[in-house]
mmCIF entry with sequence, helices, sheets and N, C-alpha, C, O atoms, coordinates in Angstrom:
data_MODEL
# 
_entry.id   MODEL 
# 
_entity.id                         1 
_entity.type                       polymer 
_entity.pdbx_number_of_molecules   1 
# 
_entity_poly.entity_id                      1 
_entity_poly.type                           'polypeptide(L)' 
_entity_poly.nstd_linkage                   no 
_entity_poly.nstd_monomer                   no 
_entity_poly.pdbx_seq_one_letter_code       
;(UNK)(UNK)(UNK)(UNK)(UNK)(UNK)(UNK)(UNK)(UNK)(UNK)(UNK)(UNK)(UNK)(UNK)(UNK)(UNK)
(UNK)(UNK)(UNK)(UNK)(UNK)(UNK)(UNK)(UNK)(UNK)(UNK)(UNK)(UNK)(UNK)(UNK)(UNK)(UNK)
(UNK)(UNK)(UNK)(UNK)(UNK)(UNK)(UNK)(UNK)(UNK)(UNK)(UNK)(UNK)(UNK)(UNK)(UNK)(UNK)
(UNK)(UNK)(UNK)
;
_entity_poly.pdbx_seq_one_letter_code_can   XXXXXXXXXXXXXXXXXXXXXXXXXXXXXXXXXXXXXXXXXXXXXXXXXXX 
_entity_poly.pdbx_strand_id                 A 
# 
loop_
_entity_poly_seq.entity_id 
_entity_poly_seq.num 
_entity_poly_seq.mon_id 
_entity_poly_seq.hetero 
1 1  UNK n 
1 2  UNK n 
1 3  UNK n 
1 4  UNK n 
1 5  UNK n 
1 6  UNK n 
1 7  UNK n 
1 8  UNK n 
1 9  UNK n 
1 10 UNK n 
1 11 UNK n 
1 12 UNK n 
1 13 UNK n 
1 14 UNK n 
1 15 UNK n 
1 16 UNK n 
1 17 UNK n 
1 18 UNK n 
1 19 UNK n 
1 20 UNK n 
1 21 UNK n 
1 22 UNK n 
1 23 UNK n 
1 24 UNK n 
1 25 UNK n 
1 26 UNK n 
1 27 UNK n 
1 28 UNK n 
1 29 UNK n 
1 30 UNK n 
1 31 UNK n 
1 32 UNK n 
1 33 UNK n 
1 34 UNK n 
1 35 UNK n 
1 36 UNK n 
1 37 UNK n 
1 38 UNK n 
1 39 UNK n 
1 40 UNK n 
1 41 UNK n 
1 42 UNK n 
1 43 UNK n 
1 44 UNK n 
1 45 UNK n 
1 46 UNK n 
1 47 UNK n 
1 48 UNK n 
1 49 UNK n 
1 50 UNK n 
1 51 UNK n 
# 
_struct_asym.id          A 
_struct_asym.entity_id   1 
# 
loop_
_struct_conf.conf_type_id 
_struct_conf.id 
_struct_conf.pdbx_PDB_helix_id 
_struct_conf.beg_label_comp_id 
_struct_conf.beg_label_asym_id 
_struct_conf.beg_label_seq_id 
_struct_conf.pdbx_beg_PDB_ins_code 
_struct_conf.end_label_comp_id 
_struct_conf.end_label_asym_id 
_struct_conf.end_label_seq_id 
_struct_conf.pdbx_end_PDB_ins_code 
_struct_conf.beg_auth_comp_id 
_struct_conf.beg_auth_asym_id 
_struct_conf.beg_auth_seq_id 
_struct_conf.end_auth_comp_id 
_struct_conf.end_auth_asym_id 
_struct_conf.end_auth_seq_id 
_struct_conf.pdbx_PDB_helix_class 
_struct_conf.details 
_struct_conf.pdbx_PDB_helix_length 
HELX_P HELX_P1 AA1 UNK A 6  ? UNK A 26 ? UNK A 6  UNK A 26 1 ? 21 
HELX_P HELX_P2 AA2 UNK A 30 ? UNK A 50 ? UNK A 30 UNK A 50 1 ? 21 
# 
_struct_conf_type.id          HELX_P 
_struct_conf_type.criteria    ? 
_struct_conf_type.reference   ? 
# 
loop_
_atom_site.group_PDB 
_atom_site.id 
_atom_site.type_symbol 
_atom_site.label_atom_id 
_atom_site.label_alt_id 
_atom_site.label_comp_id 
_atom_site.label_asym_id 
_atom_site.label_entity_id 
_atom_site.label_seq_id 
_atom_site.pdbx_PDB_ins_code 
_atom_site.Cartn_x 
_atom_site.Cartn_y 
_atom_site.Cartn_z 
_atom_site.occupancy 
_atom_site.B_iso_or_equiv 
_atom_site.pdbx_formal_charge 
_atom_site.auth_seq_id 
_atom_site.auth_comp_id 
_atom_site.auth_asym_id 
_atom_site.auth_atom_id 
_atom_site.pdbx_PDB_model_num 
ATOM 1   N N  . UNK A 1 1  ? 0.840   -1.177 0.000  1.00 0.00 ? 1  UNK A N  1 
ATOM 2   C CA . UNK A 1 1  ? 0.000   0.000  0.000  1.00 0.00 ? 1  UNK A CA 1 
ATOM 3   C C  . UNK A 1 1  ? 0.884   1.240  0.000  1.00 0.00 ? 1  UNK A C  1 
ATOM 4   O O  . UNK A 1 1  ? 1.937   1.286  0.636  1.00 0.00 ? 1  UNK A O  1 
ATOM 5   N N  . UNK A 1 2  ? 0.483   2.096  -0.631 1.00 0.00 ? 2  UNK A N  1 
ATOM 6   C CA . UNK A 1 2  ? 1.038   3.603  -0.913 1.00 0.00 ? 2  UNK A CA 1 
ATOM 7   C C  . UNK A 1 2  ? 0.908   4.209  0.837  1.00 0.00 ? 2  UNK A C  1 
ATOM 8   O O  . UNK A 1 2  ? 0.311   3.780  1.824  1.00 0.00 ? 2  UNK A O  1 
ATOM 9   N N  . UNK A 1 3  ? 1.770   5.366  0.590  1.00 0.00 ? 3  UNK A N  1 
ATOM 10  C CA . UNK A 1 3  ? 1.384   6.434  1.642  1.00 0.00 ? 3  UNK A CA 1 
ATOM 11  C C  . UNK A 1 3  ? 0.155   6.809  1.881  1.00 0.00 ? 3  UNK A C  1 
ATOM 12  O O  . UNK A 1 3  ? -0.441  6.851  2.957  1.00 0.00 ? 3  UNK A O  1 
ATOM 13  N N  . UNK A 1 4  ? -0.306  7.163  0.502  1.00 0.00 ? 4  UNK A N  1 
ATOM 14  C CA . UNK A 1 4  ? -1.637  7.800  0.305  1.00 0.00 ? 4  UNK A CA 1 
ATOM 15  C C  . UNK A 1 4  ? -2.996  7.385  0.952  1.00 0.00 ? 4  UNK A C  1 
ATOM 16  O O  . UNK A 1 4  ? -3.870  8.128  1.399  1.00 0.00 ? 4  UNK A O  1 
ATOM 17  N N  . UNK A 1 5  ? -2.961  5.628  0.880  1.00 0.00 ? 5  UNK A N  1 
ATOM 18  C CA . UNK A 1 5  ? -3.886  4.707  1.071  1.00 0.00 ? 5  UNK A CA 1 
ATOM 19  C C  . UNK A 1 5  ? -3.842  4.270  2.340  1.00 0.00 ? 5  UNK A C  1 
ATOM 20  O O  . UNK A 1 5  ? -4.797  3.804  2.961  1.00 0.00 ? 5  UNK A O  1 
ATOM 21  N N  . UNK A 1 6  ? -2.193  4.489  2.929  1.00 0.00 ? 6  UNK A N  1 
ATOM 22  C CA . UNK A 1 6  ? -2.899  4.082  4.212  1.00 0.00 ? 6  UNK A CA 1 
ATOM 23  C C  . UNK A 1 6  ? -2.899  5.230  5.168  1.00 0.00 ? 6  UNK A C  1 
ATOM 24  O O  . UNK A 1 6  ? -2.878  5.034  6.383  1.00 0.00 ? 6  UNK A O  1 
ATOM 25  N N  . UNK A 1 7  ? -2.928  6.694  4.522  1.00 0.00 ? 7  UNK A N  1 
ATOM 26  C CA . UNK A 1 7  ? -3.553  7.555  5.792  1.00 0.00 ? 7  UNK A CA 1 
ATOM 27  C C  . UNK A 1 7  ? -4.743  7.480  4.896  1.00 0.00 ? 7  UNK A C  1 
ATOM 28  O O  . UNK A 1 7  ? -4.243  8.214  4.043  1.00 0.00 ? 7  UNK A O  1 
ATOM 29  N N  . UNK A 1 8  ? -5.762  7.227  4.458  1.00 0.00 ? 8  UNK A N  1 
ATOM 30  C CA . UNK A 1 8  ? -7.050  7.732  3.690  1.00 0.00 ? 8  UNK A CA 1 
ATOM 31  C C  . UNK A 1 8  ? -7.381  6.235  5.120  1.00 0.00 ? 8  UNK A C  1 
ATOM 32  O O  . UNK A 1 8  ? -8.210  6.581  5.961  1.00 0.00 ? 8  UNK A O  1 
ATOM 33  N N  . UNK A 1 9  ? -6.861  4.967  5.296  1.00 0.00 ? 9  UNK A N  1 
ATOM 34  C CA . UNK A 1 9  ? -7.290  4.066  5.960  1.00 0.00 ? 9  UNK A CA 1 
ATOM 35  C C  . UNK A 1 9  ? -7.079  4.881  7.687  1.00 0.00 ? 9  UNK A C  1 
ATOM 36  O O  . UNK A 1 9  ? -8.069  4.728  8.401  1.00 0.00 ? 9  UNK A O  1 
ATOM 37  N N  . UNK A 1 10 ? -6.102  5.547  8.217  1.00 0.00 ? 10 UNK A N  1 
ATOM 38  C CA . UNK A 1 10 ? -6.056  6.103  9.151  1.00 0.00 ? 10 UNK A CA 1 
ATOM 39  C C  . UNK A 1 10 ? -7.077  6.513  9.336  1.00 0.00 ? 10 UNK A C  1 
ATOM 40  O O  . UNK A 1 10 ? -7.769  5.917  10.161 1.00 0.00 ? 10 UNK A O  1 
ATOM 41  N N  . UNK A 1 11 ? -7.599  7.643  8.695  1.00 0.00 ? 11 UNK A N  1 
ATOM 42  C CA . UNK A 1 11 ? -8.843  8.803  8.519  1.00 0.00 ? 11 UNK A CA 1 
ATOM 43  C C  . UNK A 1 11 ? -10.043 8.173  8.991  1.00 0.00 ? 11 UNK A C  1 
ATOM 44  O O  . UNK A 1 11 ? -10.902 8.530  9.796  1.00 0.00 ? 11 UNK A O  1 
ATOM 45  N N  . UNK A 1 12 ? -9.838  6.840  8.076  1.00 0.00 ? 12 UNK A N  1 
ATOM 46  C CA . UNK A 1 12 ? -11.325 5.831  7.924  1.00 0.00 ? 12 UNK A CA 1 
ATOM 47  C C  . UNK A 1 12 ? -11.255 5.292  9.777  1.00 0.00 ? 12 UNK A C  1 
ATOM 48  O O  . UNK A 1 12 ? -12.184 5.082  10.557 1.00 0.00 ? 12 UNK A O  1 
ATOM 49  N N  . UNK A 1 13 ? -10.410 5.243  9.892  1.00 0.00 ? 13 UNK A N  1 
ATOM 50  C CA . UNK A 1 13 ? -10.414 4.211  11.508 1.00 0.00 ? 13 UNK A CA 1 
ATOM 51  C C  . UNK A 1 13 ? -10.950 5.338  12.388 1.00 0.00 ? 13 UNK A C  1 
ATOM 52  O O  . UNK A 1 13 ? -11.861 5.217  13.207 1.00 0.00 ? 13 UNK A O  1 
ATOM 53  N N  . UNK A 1 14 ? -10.162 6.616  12.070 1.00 0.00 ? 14 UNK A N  1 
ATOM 54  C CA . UNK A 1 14 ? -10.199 7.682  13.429 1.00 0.00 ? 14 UNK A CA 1 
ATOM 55  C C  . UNK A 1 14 ? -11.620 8.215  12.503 1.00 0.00 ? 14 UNK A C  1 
ATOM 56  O O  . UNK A 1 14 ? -11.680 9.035  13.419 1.00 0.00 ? 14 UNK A O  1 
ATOM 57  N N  . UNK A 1 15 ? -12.454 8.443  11.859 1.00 0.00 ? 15 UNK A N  1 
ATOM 58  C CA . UNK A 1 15 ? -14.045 8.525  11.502 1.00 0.00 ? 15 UNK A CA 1 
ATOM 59  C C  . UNK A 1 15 ? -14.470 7.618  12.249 1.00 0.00 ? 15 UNK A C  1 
ATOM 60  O O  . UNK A 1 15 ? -15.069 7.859  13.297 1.00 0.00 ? 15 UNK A O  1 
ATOM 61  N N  . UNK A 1 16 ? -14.220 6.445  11.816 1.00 0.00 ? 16 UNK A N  1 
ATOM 62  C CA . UNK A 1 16 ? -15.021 5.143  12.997 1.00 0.00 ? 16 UNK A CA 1 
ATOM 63  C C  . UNK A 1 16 ? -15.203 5.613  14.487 1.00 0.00 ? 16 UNK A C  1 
ATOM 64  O O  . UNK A 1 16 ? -16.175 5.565  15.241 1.00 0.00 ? 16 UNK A O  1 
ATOM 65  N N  . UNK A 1 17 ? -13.996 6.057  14.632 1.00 0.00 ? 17 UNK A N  1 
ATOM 66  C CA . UNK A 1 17 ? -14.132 6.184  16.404 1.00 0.00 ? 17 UNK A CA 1 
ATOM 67  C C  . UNK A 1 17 ? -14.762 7.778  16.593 1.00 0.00 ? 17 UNK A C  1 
ATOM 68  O O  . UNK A 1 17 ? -15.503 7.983  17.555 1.00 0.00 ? 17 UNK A O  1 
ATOM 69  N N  . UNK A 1 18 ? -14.602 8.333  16.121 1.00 0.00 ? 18 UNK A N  1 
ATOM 70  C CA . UNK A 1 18 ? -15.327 9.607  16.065 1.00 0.00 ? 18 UNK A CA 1 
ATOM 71  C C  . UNK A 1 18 ? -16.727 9.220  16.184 1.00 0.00 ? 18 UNK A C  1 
ATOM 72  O O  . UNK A 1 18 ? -17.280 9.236  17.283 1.00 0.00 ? 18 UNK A O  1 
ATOM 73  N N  . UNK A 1 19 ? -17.543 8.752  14.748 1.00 0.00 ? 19 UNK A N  1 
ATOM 74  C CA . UNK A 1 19 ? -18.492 8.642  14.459 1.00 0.00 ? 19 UNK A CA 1 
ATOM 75  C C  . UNK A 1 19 ? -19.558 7.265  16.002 1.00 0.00 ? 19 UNK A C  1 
ATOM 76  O O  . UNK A 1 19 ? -20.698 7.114  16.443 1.00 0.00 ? 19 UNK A O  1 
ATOM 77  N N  . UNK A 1 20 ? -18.374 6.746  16.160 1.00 0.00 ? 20 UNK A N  1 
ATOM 78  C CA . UNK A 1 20 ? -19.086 5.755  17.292 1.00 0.00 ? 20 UNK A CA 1 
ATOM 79  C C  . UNK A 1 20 ? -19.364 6.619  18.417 1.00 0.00 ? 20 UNK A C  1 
ATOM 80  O O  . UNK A 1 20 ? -20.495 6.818  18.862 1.00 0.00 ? 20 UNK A O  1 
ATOM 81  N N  . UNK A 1 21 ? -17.943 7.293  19.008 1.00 0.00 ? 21 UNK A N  1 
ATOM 82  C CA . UNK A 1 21 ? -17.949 8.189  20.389 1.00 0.00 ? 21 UNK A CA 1 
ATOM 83  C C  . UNK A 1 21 ? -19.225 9.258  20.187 1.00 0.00 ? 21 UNK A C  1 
ATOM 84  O O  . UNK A 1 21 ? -19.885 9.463  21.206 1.00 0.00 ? 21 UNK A O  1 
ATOM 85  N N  . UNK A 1 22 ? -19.628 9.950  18.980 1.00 0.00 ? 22 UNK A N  1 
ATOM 86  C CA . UNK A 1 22 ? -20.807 10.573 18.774 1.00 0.00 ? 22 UNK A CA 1 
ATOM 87  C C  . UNK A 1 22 ? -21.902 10.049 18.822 1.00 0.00 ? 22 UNK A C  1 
ATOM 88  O O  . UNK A 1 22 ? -22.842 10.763 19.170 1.00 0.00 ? 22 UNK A O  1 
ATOM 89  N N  . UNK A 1 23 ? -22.108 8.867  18.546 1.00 0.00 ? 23 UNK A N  1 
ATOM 90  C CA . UNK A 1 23 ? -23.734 7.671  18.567 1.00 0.00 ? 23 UNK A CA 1 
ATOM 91  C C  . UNK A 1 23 ? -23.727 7.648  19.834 1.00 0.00 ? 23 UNK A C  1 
ATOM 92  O O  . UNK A 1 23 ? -24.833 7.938  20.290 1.00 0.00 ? 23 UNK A O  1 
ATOM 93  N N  . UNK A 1 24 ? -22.566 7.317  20.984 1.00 0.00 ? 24 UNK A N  1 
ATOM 94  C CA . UNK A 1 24 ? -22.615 6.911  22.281 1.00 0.00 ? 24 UNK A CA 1 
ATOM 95  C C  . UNK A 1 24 ? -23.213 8.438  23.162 1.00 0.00 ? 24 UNK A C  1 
ATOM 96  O O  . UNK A 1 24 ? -24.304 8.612  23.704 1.00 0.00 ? 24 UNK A O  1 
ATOM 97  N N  . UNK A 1 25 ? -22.231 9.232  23.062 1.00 0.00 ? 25 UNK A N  1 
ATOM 98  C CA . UNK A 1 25 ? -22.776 10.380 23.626 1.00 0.00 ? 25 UNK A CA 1 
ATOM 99  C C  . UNK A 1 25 ? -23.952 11.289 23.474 1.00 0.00 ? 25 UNK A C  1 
ATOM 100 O O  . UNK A 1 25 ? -24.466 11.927 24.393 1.00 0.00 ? 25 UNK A O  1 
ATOM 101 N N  . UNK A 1 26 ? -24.368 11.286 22.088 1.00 0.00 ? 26 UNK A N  1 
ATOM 102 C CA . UNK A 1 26 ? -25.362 11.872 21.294 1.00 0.00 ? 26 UNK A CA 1 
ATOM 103 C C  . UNK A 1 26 ? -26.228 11.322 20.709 1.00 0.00 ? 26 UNK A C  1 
ATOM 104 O O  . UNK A 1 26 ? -27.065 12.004 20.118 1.00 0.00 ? 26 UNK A O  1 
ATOM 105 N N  . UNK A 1 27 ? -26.278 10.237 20.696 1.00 0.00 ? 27 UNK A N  1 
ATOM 106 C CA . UNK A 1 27 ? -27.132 9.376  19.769 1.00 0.00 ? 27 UNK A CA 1 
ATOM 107 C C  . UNK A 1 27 ? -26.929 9.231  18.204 1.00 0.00 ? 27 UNK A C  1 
ATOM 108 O O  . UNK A 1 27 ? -25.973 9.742  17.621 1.00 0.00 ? 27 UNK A O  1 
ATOM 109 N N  . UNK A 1 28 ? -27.782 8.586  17.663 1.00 0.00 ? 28 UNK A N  1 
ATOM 110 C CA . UNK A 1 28 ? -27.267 7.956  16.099 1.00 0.00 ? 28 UNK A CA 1 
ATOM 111 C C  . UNK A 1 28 ? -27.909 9.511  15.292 1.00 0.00 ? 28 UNK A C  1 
ATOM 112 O O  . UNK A 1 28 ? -28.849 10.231 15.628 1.00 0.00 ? 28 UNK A O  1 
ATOM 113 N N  . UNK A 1 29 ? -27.061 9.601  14.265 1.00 0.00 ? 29 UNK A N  1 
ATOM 114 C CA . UNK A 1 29 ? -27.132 10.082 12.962 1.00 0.00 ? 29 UNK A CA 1 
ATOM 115 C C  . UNK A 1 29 ? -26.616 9.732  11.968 1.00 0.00 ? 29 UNK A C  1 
ATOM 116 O O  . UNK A 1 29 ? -25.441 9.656  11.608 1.00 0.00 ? 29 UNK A O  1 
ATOM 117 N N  . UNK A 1 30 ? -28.322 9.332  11.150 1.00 0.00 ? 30 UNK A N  1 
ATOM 118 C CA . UNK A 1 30 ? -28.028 8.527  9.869  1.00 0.00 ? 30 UNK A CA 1 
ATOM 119 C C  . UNK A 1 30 ? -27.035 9.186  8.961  1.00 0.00 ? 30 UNK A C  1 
ATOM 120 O O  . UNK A 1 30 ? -26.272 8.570  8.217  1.00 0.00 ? 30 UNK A O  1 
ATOM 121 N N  . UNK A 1 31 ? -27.108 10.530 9.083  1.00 0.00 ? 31 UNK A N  1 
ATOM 122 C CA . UNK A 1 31 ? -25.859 10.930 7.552  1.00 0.00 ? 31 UNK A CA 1 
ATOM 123 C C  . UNK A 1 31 ? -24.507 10.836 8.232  1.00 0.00 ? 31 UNK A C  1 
ATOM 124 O O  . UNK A 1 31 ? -23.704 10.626 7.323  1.00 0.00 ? 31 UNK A O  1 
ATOM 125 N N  . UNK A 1 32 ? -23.841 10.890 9.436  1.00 0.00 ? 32 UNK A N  1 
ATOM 126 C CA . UNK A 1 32 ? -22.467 10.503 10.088 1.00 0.00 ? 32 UNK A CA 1 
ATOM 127 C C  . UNK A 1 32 ? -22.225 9.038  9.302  1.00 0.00 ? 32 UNK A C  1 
ATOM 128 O O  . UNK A 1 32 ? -21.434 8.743  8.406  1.00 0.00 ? 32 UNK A O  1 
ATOM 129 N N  . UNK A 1 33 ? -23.507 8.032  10.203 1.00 0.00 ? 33 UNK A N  1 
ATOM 130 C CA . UNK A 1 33 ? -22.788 6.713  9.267  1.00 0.00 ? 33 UNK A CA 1 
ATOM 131 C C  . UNK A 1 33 ? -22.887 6.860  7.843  1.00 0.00 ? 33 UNK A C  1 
ATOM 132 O O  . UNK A 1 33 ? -22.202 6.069  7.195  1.00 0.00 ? 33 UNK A O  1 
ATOM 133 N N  . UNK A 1 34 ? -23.763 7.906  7.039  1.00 0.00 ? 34 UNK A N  1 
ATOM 134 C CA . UNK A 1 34 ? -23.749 7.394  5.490  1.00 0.00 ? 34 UNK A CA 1 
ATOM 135 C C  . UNK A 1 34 ? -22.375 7.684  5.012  1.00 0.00 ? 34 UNK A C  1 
ATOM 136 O O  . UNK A 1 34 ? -21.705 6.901  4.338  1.00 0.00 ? 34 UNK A O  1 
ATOM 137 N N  . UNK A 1 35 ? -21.957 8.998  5.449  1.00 0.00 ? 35 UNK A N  1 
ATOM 138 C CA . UNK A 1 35 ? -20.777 9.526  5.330  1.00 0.00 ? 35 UNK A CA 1 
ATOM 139 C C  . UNK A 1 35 ? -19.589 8.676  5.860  1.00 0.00 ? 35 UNK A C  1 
ATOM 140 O O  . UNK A 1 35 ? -18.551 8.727  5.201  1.00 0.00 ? 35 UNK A O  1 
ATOM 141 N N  . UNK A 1 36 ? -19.615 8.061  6.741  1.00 0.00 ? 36 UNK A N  1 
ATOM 142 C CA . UNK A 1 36 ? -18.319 6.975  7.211  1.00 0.00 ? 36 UNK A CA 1 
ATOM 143 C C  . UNK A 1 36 ? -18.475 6.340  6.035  1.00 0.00 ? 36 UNK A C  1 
ATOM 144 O O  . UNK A 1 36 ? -17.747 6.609  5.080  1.00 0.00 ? 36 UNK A O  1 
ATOM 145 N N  . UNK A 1 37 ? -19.718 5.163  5.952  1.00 0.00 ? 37 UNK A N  1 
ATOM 146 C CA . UNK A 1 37 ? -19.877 4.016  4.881  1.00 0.00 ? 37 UNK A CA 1 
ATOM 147 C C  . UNK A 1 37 ? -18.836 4.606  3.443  1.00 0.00 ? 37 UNK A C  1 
ATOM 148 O O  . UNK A 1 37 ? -17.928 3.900  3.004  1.00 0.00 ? 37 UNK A O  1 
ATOM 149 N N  . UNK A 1 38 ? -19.195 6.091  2.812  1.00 0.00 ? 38 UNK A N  1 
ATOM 150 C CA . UNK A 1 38 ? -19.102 6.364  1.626  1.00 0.00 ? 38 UNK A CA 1 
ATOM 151 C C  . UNK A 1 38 ? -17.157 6.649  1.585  1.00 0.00 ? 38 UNK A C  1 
ATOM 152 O O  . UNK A 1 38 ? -16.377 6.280  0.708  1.00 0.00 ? 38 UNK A O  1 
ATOM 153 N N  . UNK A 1 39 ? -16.822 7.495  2.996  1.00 0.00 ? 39 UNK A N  1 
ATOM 154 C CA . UNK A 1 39 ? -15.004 7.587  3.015  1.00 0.00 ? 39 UNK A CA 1 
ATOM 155 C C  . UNK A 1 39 ? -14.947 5.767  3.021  1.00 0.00 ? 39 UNK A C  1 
ATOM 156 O O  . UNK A 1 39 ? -14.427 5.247  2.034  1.00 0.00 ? 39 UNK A O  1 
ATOM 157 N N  . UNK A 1 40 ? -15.453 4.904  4.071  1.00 0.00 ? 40 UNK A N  1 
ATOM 158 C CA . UNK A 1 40 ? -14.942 3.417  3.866  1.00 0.00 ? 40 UNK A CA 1 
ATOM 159 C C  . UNK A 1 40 ? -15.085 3.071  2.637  1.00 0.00 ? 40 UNK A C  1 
ATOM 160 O O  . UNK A 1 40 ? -13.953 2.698  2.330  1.00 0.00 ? 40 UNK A O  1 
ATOM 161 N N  . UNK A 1 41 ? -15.845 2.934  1.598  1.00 0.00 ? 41 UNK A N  1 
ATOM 162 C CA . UNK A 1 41 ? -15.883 2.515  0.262  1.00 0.00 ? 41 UNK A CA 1 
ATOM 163 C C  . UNK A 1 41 ? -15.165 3.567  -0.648 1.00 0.00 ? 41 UNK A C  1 
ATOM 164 O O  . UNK A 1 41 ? -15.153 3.090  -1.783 1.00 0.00 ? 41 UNK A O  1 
ATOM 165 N N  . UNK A 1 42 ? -14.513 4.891  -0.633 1.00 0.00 ? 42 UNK A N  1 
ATOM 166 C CA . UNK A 1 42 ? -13.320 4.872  -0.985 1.00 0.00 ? 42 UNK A CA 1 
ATOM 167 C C  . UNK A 1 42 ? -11.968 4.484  -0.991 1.00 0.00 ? 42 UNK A C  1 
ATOM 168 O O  . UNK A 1 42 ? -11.205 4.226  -1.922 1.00 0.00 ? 42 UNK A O  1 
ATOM 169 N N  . UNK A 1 43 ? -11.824 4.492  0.178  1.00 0.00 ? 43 UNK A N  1 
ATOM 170 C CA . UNK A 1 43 ? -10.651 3.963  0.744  1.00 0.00 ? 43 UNK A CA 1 
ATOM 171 C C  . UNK A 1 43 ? -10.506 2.217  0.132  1.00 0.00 ? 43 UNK A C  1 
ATOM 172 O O  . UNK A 1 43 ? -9.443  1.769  -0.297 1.00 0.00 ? 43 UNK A O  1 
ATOM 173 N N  . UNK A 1 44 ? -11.491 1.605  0.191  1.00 0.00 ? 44 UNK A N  1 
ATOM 174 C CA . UNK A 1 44 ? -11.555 -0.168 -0.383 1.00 0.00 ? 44 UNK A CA 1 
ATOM 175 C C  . UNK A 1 44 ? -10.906 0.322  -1.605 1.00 0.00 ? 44 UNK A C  1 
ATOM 176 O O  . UNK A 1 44 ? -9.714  0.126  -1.840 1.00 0.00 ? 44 UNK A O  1 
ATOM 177 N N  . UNK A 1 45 ? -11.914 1.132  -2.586 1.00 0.00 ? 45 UNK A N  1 
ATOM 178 C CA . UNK A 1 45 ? -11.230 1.165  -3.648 1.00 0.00 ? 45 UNK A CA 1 
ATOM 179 C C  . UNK A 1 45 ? -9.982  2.175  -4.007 1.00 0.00 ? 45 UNK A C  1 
ATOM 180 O O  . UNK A 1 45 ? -9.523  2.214  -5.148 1.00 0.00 ? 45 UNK A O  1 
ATOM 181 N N  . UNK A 1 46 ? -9.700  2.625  -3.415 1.00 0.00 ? 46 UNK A N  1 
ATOM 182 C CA . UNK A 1 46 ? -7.724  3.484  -3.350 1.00 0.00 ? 46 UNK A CA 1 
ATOM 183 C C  . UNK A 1 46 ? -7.255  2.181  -3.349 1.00 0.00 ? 46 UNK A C  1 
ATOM 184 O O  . UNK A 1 46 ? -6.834  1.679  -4.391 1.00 0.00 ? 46 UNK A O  1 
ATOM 185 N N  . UNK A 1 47 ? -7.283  1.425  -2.039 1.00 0.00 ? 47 UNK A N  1 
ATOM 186 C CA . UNK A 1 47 ? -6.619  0.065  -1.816 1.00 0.00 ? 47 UNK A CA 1 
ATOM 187 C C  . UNK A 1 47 ? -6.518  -0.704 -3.182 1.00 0.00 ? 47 UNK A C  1 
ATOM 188 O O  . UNK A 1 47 ? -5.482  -1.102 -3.715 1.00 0.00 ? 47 UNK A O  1 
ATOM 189 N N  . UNK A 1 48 ? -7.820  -0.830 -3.643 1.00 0.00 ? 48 UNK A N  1 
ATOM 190 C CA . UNK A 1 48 ? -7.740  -1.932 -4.577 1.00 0.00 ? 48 UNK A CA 1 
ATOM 191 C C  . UNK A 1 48 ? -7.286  -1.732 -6.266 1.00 0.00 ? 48 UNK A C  1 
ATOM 192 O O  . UNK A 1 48 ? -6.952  -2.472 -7.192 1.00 0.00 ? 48 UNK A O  1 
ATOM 193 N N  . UNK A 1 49 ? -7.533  -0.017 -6.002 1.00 0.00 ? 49 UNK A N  1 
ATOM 194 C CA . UNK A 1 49 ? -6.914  0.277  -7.613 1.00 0.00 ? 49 UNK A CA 1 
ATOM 195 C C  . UNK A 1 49 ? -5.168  0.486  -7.264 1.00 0.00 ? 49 UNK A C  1 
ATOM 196 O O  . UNK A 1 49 ? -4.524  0.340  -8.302 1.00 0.00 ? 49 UNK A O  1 
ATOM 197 N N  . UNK A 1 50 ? -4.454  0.733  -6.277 1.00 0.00 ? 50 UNK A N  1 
ATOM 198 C CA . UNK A 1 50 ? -3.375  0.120  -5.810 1.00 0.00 ? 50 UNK A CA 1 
ATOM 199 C C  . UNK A 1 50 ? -2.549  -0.803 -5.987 1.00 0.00 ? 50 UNK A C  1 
ATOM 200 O O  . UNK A 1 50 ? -1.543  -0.516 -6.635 1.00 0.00 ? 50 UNK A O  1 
ATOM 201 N N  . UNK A 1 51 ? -2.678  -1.957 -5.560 1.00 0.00 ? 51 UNK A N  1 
ATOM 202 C CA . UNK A 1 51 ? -2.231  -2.945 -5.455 1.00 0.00 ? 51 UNK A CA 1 
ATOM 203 C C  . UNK A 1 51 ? -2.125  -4.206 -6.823 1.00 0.00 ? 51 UNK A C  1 
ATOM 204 O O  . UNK A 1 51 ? -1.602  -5.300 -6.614 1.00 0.00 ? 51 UNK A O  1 
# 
C-alpha cells in the first residue's frame, strides 16, 4: 500500500471512532454513518486500484 492509502485508511479508523464516540454520547445520525460508509468505500477502492 502507498502512503496515500494508508492515511485515507487512518482517517477511515479515526471517523469510525469519532463517528461511534458521537452515537454513544449523542445518539445515532443517519448521515455521520452514510458519510463513514461512503469515506470506507473509498478507501476499499484506493486500496484496490493500488495494489
Amino acid at each position: 500500500m502507498s502512503g496515500s492509502t494508508k492515511t485515507m485508511g487512518a482517517v477511515t479508523v479515526g471517523a469510525l471512532i469519532a463517528v461511534t464516540g458521537y452515537t454513544a454520547a449523542l445518539g445515532s445520525s443517519g448521515w455521520l454513518w452514510f458519510g463513514w460508509v461512503v469515506l470506507c468505500l473509498i478507501t476499499i477502492g484506493m486500496a484496490a486500484t493500488r495494489s
